[in-house]
C-alpha positions as CSV (number, residue, x, y, z in Angstrom):
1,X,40.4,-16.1,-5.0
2,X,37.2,-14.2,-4.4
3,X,33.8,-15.2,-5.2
4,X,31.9,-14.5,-8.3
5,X,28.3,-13.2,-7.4
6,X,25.1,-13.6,-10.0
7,X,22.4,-11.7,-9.7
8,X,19.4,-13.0,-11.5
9,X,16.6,-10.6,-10.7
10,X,16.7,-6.9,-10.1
11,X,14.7,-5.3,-7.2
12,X,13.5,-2.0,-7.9
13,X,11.6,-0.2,-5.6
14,X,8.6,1.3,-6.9
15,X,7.1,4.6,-7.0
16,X,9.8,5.9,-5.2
17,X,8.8,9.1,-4.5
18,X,7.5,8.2,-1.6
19,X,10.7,7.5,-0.2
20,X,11.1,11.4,0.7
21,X,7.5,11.3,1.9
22,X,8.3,8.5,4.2
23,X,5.8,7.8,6.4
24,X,5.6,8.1,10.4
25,X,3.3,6.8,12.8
26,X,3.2,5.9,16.6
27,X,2.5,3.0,17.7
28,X,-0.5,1.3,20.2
29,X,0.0,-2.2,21.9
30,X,2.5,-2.8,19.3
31,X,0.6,-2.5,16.2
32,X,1.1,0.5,13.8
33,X,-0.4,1.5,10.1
34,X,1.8,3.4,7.4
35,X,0.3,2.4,3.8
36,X,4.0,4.0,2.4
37,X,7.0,2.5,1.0
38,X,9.1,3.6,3.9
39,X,8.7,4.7,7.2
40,X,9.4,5.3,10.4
41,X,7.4,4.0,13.9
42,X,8.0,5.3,17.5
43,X,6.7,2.4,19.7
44,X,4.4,3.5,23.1
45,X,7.0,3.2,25.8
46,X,8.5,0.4,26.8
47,X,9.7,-2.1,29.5
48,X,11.3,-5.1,27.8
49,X,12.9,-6.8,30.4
50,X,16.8,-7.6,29.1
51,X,16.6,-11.3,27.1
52,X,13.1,-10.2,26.1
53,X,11.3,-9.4,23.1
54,X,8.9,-6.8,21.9
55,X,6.6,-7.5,18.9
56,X,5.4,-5.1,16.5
57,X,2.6,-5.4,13.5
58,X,3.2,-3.0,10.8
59,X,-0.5,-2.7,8.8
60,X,0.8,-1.4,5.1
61,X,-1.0,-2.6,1.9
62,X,1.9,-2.1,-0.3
63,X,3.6,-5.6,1.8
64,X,2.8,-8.5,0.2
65,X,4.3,-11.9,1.2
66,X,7.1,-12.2,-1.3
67,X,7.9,-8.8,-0.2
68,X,11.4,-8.1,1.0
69,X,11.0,-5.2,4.4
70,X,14.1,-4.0,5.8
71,X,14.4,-2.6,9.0
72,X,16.5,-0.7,11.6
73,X,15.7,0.0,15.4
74,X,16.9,2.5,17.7
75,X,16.7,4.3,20.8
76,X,13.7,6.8,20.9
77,X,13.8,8.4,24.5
78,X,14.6,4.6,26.3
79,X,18.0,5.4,27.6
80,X,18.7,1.9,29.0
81,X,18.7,-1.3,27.0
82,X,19.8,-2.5,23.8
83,X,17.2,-3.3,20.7
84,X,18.2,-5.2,18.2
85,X,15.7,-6.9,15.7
86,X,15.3,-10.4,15.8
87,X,13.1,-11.4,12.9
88,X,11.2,-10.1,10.4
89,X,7.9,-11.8,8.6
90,X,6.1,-10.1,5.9
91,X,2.7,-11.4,5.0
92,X,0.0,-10.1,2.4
93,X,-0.7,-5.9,3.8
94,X,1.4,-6.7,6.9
95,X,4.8,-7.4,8.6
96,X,5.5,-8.3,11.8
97,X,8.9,-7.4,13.2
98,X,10.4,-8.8,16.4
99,X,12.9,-6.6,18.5
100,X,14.7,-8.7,21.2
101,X,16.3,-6.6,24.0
102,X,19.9,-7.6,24.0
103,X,21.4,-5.9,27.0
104,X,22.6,-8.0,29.5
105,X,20.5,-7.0,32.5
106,X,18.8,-3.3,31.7
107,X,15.7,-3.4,30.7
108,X,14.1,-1.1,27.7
109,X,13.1,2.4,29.4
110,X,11.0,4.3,26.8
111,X,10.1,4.4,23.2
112,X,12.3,3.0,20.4
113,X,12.1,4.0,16.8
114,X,11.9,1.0,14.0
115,X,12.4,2.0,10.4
116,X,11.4,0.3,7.9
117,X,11.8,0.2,3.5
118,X,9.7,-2.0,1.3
119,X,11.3,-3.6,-1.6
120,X,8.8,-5.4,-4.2
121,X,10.1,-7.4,-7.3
């Protein structure tokens, strides 16, 4: 028999017009700020051995702690390697997201590209 699912709270994401405004940024020593609902972040290039991770601070005053961020990674001009994200810890006007390279011996060989979407109850 399948499983009935509740749902006891609603997100909504607010002001979402700035979802088609997303915003973009580019990333030094792994720390980037987009003050925008969504966005996207091309990381400086990399060299993440394979096994390895690569940490990145998103600066954005509309996370707060309770917020929920989800994110995606992929290949920016690395050709070799295989991102994959590992964790993800907002905190009040911040997040920091961990990408673990998952390739079995290649290591990251350029930029990667890490999108992101702020949801706020």
């Amino acid at each position: 028999m399948g499983q009935q699912v509740k749902v006891y709270r609603e997100l909504q994401l607010r002001d979402a017009a700035k979802i088609t405004g997303a915003g973009a940024a580019t990333s030094t020593a792994g720390a980037a700020t987009i003050n925008k609902t969504a966005g996207q972040i091309t990381t400086e290039a990399l060299t993440t051995a394979a096994g390895s991770t690569y940490t990145m601070t998103l600066t954005n005053s509309l996370i707060a702690a309770t917020s929920i961020v989800l994110v995606t990674v992929g290949k920016g001009t690395a050709t070799t390697g295989e991102p994959v994200v590992q964790f993800v810890t907002p905190a009040a006007g911040s997040v920091v997201i961990l990408i673990r390279n998952v390739a079995a011996s290649a290591a990251l060989n350029g930029t990667i590209k890490i999108n992101f979407a702020v949801f706020n109850a």
